[in-house]
ZAPA-966769 format. One record per residue (C-alpha): residue in three letters; x, y, z. Coordinates in nm, 4 decimals, padded with zeros to 6 digits, always signed. Example, Ala and Ser with C-alpha at 12.3 -4.5 7.8 and 13.67 -1.06 7.14 Angstrom:
% ZAPA-966769
{"ala"; {+01.2300; -00.4500; +00.7800}}
{"ser"; {+01.3670; -00.1060; +00.7140}}
END
This chain:
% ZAPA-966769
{"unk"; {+11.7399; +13.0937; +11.5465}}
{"unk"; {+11.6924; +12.8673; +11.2309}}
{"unk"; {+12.0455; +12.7323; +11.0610}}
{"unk"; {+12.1756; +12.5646; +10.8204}}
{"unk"; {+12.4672; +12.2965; +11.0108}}
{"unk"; {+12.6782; +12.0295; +10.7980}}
{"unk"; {+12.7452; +11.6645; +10.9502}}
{"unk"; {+12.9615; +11.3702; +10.8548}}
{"unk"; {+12.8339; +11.0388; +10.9269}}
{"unk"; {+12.8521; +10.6904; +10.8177}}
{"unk"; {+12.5061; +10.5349; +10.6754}}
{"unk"; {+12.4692; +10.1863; +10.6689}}
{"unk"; {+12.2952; +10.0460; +10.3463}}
{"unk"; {+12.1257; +09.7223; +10.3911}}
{"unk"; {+12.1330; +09.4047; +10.1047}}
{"unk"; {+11.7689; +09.4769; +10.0560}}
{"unk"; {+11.8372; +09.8638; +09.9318}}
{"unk"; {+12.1258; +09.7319; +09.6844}}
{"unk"; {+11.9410; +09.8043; +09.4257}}
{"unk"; {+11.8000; +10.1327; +09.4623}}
{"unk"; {+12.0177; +10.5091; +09.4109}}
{"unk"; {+12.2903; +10.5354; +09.6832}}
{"unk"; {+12.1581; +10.8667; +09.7447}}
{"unk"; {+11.8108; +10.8318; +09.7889}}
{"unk"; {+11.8858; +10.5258; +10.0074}}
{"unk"; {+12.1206; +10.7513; +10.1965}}
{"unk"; {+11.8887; +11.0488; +10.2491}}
{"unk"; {+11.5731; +10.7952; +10.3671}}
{"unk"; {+11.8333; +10.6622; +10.6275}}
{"unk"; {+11.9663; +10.9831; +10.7463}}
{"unk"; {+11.5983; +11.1627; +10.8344}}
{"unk"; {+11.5044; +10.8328; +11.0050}}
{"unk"; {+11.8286; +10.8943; +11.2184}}
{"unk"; {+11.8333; +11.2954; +11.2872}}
{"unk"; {+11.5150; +11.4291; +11.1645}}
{"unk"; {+11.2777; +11.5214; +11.4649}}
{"unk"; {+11.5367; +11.4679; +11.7264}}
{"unk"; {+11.7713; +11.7256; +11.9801}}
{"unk"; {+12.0897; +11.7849; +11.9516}}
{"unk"; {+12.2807; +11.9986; +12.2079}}
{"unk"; {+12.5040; +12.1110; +11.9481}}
{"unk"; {+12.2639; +12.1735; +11.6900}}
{"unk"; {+11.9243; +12.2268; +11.8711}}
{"unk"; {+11.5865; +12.0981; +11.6841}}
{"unk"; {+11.6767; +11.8996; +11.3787}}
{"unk"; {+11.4236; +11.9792; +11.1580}}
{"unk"; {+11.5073; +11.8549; +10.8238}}
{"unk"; {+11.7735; +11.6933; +10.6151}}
{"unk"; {+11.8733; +11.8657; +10.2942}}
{"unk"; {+12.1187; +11.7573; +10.1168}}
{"unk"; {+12.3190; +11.4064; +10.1061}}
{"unk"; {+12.6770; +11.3958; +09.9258}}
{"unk"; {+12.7721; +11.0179; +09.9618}}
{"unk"; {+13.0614; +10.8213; +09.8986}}
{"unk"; {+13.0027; +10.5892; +09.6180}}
{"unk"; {+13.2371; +10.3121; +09.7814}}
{"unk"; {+13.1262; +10.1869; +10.0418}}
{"unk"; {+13.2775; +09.8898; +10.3077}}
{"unk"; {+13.1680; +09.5757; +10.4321}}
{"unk"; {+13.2621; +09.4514; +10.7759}}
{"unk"; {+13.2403; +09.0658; +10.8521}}
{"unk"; {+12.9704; +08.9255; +10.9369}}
{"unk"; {+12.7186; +09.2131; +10.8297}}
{"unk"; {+12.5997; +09.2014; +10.4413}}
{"unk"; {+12.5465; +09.5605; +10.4540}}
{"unk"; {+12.7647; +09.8319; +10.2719}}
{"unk"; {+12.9004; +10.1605; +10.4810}}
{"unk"; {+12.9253; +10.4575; +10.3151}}
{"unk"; {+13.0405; +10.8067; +10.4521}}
{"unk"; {+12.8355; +11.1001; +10.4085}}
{"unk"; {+12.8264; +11.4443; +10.4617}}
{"unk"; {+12.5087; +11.6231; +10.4584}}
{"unk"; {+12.3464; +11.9746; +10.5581}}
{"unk"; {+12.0680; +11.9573; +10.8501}}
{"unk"; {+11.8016; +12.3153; +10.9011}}
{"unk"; {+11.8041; +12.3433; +11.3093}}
{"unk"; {+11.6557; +12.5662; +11.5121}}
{"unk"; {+11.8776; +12.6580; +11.8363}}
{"unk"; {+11.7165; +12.9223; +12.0626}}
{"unk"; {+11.9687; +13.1071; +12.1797}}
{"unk"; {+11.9936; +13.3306; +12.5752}}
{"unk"; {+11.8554; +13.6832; +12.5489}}
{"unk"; {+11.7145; +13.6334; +12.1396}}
{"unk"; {+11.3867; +13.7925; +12.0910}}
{"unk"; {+11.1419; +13.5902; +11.8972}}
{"unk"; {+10.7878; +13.5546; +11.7928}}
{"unk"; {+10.5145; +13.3150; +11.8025}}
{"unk"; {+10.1867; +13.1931; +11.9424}}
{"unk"; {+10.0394; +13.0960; +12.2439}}
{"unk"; {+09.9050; +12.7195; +12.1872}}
{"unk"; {+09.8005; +12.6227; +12.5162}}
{"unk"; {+09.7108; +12.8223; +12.8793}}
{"unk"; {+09.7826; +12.6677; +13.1960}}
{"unk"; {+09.7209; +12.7273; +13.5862}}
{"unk"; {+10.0947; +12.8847; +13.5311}}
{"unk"; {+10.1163; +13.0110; +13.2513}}
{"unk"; {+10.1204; +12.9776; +12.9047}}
{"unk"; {+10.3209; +12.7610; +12.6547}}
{"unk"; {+10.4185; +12.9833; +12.3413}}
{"unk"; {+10.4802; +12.7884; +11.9484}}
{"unk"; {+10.8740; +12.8981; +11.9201}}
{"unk"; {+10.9926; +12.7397; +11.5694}}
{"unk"; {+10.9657; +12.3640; +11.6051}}
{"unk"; {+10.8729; +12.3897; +11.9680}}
{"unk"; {+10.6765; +12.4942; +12.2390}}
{"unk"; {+10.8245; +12.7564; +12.5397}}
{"unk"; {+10.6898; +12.8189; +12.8523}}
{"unk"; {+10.5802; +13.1779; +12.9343}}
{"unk"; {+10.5706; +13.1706; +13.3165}}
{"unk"; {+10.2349; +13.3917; +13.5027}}
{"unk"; {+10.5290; +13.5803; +13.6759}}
{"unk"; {+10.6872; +13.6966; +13.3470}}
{"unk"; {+10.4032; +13.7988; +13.1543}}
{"unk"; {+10.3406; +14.1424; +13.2835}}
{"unk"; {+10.3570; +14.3249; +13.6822}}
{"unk"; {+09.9872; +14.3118; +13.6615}}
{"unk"; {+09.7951; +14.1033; +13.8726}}
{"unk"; {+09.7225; +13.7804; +13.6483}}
{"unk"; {+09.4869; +13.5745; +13.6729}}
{"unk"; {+09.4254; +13.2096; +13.4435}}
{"unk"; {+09.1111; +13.1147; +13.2871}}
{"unk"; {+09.2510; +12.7699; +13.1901}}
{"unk"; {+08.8752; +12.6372; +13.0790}}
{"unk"; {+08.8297; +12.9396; +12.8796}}
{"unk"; {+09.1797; +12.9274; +12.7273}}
{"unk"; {+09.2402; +13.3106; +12.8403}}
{"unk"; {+09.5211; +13.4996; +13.0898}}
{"unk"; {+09.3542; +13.8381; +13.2026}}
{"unk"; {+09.5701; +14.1295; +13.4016}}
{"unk"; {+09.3170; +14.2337; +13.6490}}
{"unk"; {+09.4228; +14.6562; +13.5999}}
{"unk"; {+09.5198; +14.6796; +13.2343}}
{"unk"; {+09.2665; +14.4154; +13.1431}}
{"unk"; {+09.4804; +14.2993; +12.8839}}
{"unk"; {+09.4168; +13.9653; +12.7994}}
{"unk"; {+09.6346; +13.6855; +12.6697}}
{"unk"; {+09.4659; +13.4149; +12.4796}}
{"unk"; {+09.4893; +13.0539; +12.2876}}
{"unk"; {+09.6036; +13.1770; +11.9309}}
{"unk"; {+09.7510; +13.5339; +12.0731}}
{"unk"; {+10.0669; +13.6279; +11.8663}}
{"unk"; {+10.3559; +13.7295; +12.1356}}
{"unk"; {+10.6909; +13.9011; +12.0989}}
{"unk"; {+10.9156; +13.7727; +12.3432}}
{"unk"; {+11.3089; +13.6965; +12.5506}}
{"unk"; {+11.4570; +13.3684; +12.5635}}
{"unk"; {+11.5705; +13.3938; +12.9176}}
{"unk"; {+11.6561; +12.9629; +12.9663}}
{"unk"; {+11.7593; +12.7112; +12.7563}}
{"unk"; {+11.8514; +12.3086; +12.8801}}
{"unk"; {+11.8091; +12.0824; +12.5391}}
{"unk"; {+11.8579; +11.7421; +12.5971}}
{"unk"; {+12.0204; +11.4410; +12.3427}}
{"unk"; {+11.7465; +11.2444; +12.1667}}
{"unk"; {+11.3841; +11.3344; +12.1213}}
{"unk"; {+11.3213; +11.4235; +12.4875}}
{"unk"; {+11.1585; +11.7751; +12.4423}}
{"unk"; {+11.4337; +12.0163; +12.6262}}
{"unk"; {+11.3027; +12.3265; +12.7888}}
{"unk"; {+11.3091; +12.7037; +12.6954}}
{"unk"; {+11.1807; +13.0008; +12.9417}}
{"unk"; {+11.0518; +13.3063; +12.7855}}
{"unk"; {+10.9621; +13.6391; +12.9200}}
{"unk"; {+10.7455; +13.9488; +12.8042}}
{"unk"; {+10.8173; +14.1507; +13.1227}}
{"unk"; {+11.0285; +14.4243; +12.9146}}
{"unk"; {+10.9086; +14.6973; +12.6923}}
{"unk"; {+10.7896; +14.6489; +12.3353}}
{"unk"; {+10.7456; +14.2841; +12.4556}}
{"unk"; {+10.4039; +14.0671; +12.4796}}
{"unk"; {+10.0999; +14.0429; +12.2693}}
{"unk"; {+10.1472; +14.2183; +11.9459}}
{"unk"; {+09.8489; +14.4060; +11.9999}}
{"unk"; {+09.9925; +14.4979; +12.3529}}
{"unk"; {+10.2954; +14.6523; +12.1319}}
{"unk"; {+10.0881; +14.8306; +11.9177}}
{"unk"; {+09.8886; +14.9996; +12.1720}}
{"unk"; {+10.2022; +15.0969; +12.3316}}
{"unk"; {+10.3614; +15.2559; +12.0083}}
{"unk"; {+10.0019; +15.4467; +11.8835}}
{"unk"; {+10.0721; +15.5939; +12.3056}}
{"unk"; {+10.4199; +15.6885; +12.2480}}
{"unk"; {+10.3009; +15.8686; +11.9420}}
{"unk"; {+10.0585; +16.0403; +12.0710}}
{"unk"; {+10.2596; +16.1594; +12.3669}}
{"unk"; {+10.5107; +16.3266; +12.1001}}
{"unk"; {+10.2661; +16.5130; +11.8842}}
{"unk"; {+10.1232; +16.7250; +12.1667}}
{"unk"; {+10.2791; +17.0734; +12.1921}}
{"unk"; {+10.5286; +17.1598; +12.4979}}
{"unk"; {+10.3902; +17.3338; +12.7622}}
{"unk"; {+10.4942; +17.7056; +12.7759}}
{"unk"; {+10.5630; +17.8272; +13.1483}}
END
């Protein structure tokens, strides 16, 4: 799930940046520092958005720099246990396939796809279920779980498992299939006895 999550820090301006607005300063410093990195607390930190800086600052011995303390307002993404989420599947593998999740990619094990028999086509970028002969492909759009989540510190990638394995879950054109069935099934007459 995307959010909105507030931090206070202190930003270091260098002698070089005396010059220039406190803020903008501020903000350039603070995306070098959180933008595109993971945070177990916060997930994905996708963006900065807003800097409120202290315009007094400190100077320690020994470094010409001024410290200021800011608080500022990060968008995350944090993929949370059992969440149900959409995206696309970006690349097909002997196991699997790895699904586009916000920010990231998740991996959609061959085991939690479907109870079919599965076989993967990595050359032709393709998952095909050998009864259904539903296919799963490079650029499919997928509903699915978050069954795992481990997110690391820093800008190691963390890892999220997925599943489809549950109704009204998979390939959105698996889901639609299934719903034009269900209708069907309801707008035949009972049988009399």
């Amino acid at each position: 799930m995307f959010q909105i999550a507030y931090i206070s820090d202190v930003v270091r301006v260098p002698p070089d940046q005396f010059g220039n607005k406190l803020k903008a300063v501020a903000l350039e410093v603070l995306r070098s520092k959180y933008e595109s990195t993971i945070s177990p607390e916060m997930g994905y930190i996708i963006l900065v958005t807003a800097v409120d800086i202290e315009s007094v600052g400190k100077i320690i011995p020994g470094d010409g720099a001024r410290y200021h303390k800011v608080e500022f307002s990060v968008l995350s993404f944090y993929p949370t246990l059992q969440e149900i989420v959409e995206g696309e599947v970006v690349e097909i593998t002997d196991f699997g396939a790895f699904v586009r999740i916000g920010p990231t990619d998740a991996l959609l094990h061959l085991s939690q796809i479907t109870d079919d028999y599965l076989t993967s086509d990595v050359k032709q970028g393709m998952i095909l279920a050998s009864q259904s002969k539903r296919t799963l492909k490079v650029g499919s759009k997928v509903r699915v779980r978050v069954t795992a989540v481990s997110l690391g510190r820093g800008a190691s990638m963390g890892k999220i498992g997925i599943t489809c394995r549950q109704p009204f879950l998979g390939a959105l054109e698996w889901i639609e299939q299934d719903i034009s069935k269900l209708k069907k099934g309801a707008e035949k007459p009972p049988k009399k006895e």
